[in-house]
N, C-alpha and C positions, 0 to 999 in steps of 0.2 A: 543950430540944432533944431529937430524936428522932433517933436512930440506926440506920443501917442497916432501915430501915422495911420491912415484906415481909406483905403480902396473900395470903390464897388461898382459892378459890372452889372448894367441890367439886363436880362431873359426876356421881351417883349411877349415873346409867344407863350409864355410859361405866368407871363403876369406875377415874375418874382426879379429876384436876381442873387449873385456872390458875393459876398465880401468880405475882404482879406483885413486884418490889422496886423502892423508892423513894428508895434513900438517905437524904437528910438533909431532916428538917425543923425549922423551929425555929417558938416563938410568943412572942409579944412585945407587953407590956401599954405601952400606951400613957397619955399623962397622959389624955385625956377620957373614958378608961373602955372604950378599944373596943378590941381584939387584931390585932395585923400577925400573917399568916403568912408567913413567908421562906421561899423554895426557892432552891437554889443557879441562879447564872447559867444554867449546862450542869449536866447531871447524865442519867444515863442511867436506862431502866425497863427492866428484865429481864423476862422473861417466858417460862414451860414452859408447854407443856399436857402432863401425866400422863395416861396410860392403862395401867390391868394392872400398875402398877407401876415401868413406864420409860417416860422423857419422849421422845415421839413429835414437837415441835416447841418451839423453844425460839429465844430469839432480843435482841437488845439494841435498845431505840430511843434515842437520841440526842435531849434534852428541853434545847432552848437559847430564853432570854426574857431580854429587853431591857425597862428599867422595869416588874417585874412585880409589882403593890402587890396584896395579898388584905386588904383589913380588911373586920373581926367586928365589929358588936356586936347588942346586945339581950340575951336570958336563956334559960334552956337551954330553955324550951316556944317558942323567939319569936325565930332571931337570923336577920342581915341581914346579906349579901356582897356587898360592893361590889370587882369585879376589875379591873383597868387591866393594860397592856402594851402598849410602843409594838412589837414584834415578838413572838409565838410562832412559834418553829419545832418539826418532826419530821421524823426521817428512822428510816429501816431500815437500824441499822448491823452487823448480823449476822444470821445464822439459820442453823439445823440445823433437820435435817429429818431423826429416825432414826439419832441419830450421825453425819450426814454436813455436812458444811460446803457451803453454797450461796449461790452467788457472783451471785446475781440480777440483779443491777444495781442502780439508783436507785430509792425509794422517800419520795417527801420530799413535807411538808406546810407553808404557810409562810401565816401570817396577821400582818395589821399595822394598826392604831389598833383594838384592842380593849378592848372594854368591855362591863362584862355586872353584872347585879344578881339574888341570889337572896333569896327571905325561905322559911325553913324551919321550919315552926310542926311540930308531935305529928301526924302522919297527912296531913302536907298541906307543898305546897313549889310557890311563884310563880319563874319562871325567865325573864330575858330579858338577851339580850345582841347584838351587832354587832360588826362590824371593820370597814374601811375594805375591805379586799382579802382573801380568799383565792382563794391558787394553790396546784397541785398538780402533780408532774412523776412519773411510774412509767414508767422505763424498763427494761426486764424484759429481759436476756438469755434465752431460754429455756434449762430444763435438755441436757443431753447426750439422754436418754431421750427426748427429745420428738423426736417425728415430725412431720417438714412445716415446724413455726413455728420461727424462728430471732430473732426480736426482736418486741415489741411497743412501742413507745412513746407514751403520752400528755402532753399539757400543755395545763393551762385554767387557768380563773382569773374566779371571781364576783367583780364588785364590788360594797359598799354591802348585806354579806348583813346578815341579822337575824336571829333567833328570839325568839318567847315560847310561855312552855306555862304550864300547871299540870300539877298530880297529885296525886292522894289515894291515901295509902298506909294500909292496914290498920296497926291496932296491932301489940305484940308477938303473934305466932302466926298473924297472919293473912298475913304475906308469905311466899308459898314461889312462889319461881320455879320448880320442876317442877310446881307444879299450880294453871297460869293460870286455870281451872274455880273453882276455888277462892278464888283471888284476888278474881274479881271479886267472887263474892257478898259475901265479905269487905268490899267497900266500894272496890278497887283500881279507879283510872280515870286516865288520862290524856288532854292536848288537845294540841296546839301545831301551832307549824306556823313554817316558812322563808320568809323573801322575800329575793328580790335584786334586782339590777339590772345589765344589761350581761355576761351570760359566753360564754364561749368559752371551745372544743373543740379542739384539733390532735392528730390520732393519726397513727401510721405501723406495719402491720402487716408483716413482712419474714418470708417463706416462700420453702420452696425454689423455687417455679414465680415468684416475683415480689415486688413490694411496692403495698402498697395505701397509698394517703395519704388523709386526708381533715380539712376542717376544720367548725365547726357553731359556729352562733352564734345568743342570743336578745336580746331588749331588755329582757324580765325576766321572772323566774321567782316562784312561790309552790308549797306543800308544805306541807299538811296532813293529821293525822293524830289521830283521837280514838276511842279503846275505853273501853267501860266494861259493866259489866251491863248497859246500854240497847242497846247495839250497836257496831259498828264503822263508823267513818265513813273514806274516804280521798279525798282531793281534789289532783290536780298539775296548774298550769296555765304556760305558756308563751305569750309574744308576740313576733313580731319573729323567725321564727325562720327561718334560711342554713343549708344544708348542701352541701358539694362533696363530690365524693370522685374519685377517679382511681385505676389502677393499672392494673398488667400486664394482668390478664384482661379488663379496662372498655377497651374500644376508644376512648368518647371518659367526656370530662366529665359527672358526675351532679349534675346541679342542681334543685335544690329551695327551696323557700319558702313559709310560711303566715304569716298574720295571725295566727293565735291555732291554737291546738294546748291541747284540756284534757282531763280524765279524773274524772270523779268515780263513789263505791261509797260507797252506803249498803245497810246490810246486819244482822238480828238475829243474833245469835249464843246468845245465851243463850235457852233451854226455856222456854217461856210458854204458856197456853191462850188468851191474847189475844193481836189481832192487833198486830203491829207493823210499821213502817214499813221501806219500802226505796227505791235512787231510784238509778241510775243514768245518767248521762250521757258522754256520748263528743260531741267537737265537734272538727271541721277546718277552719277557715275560710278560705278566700282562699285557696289550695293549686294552686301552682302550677311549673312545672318547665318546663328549658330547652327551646330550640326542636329540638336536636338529637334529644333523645326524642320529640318530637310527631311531629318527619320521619320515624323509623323506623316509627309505627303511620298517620300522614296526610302523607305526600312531598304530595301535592299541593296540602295545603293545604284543605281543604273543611272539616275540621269547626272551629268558635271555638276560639278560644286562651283564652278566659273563665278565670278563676280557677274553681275548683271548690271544693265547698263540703260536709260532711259535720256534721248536726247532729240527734241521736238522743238525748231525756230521755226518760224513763220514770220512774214513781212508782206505789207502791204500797200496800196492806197482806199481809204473810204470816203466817201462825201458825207457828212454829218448834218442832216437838215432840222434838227433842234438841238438848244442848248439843254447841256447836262446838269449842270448847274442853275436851272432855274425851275423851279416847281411847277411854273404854271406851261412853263414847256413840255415838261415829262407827261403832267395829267392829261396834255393833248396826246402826246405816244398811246398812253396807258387804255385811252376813251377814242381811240382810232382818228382822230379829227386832225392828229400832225402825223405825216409820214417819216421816220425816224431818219432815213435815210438810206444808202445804197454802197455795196464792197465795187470799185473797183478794175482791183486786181490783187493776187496774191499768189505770194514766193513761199516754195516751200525750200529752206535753205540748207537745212537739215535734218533728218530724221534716221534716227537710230535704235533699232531693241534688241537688246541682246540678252541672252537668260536662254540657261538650260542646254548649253554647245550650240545654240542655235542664235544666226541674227539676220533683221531685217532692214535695210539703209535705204535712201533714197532722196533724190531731189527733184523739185517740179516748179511749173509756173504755170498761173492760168491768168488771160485775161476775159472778165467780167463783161456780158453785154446786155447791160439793165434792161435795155428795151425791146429786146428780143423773150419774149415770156412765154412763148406758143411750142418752140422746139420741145423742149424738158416740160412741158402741162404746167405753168404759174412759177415756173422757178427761171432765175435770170441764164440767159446760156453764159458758161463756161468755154473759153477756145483758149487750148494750152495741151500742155503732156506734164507727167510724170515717170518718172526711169527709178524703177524698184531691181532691189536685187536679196535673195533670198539663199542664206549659206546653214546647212545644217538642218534645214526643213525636214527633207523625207528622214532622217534618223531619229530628230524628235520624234517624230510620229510615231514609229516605228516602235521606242522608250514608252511610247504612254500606251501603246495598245499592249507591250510584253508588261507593262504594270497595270493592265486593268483598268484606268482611268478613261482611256478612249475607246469607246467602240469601235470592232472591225467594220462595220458599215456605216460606221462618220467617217471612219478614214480613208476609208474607200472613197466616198463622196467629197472630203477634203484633198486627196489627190487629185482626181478629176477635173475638181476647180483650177486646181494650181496648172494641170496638164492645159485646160483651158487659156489662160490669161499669163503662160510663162512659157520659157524655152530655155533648154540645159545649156551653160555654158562651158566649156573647155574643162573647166575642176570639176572633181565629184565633190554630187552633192551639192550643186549649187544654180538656180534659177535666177532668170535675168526675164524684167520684164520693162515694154515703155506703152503705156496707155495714152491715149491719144482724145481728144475730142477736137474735130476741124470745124472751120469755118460753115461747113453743111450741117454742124451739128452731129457728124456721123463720130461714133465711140469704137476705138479700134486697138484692140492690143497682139503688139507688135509687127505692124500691119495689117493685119487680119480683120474685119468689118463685125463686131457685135452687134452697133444698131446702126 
């Protein structure tokens, strides 16, 4: 049995640090060779953060679990946790802030049929676990000091979440969390990533000129996230996704909806003379919002009510000549003394807008020639094409000059261009273009020589 248990983390830059107490633990050999950990039903976690000497935030959380079983086994390069609990909870049951006592309000975390399994080998640890439910309530009085806001409230609740990750942890010496830079080369990487299924949002914002409400909901969510020496990768996607909102200052209802809503970043981070990989994407699909909004910008109804649609991948190679992760790298970026580095090449793999009967698609590739900088006046030449194609263009136009919104002599001028840099294809209503930059540097769309 373990007594009075108490953690602490030090802040070097901050000249403080955190520290956690945990009360009581116990461990407990079992007949087939594997170890129960016990933690008491309720038992609270303290917690300071130090700076200079005096604790600047400090505060009690409230740790209550219903059937909460921890068994170990395997050997001390190799062992294996198996966690159950039919309830974990948390709440915020106190806090200073500077010597002062602060009455916040609710802060509570509440998960139920959880289960999760680790295996933790020398340098390296497999993580996966689930609940049935987590919800979450922060209902925040505001301090006295605060101007304007006087309450904040949220409450949601994911069902059917998940997690799995790995990570590779450097040996002894090689973990220092102030020096990420380091880490990595060390060998330090991590992956994983979140799924759910079913959540929801309800907030209530309460200011002196009024209160804002609003609710949001999806069908399911994922959350990914992987660094390592190779790079940084991030990925968040959403389906199924409702949002309302209402309040004082919103005359009417804000209604919103997409099919799918996502975001992904790949990205080098670490110093290399070779090229490496990068790729973002951004997608909005099916994106659509109540009839009340449409009335304020089309009362009479002319342009489609169409879902709208927003879909931008790119792909690439860059050469990264400082590290991301190190401070004294960046302030050379930042103070012109390190050259940051150079793109390449880049794929444009998709691109789509669609909104209003009108859409614009297209795909392209260019490759990058850093050391050609004279063609283009200081900018690297580009030699590549891109193939556009344009459906419903002239009738937009057409919709926004009979509503007033476009000038007859923008649109004038916005034909011209398009007559310029496109050519009709077979359907009404529909432009096809392919832009070109060659090897001479010359810019030509669809044969035709611009410079």
């Amino acid at each position: 049995t373990i007594s009075d248990l108490k953690l602490s983390v030090p802040i070097p830059e901050q000249g403080g640090s955190v520290g956690l107490g945990m009360g009581e633990m116990s461990f407990s050999n079992l007949s087939d060779g594997t170890v129960e950990i016990s933690l008491p039903d309720t038992f609270p976690i303290t917690f300071d953060v130090v700076s200079g000497g005096e604790t600047e935030i400090a505060g009690t959380l409230n740790y209550d679990t219903t059937d909460l079983s921890i068994i170990v086994s395997g050997n001390p390069d190799d062992m294996n946790y198996i966690t159950t609990a039919s309830t974990l909870d948390m709440s915020l049951a106190d806090l200073v802030v500077e010597g002062k006592p602060l009455d916040i309000g609710t802060v509570a975390l509440n998960m139920t049929g959880l289960a999760g399994t680790s295996n933790m080998k020398l340098g390296n640890i497999m993580q996966s676990f689930s609940v049935d439910k987590l919800s979450y309530t922060l209902d925040i009085n505001s301090p006295q000091e605060a101007e304007g806001l006087e309450a904040f409230k949220m409450i949601g609740a994911l069902n059917a979440l998940s997690f799995n990750g790995t990570g590779a942890y450097p040996n002894a010496g090689g973990f220092d969390a102030q020096n990420v830079s380091a880490m990595l080369k060390a060998g330090f990487a991590f992956d994983g990533g979140f799924a759910y299924t079913d959540g929801s949002t309800t907030f209530e914002i309460t200011e002196n000129s009024g209160q804002t409400v609003g609710v949001s909901s999806s069908e399911t969510g994922l959350l990914k996230v992987a660094i390592s020496e190779a790079g940084l990768h991030y990925g968040a996607e959403a389906t199924g996704l409702k949002s309302n909102m209402t309040g004082t200052q919103v005359p009417f209802p804000i209604e919103l909806t997409a099919e799918k809503s996502a975001l992904s970043l790949t990205m080098p981070i670490s110093a290399s003379e070779s090229a490496q990989d990068f790729g973002l994407k951004v997608q909005l699909a099916n994106f659509t919002t109540s009839e009340m909004l449409w009335a304020m910008v089309d009362p009479t109804g002319q342009l489609p009510r169409d879902p709208a649609t927003l879909h931008l991948e790119l792909s690439g190679k860059a050469t990264l000549l400082f590290d991301m992760m190190d401070p004294e790298s960046i302030t050379g970026v930042e103070t012109g003394a390190q050259n940051p580095g150079e793109v390449n090449s880049i794929d444009i793999n998709a691109l789509e807008l669609t909104a209003a009967g009108a859409s614009l698609t297209g795909t392209g590739a260019f490759q990058i020639d850093n050391s050609d900088t004279q063609t283009f006046s200081g900018m690297p030449k580009p030699v590549g094409a891109v193939d556009l194609k344009l459906v419903g263009g002239n009738g937009l136009i057409d919709k926004l000059v009979a509503m007033g919104l476009l000038p007859e002599d923008q649109a004038m001028g916005a034909r011209m261009m398009m007559g310029l840099f496109t050519i009709p294809s077979g359907t009404p209503d529909t432009l096809t273009s392919k832009i070109e930059v060659n090897d001479q540097g010359h810019v030509l769309a669809n044969g035709q020589r611009l410079r």
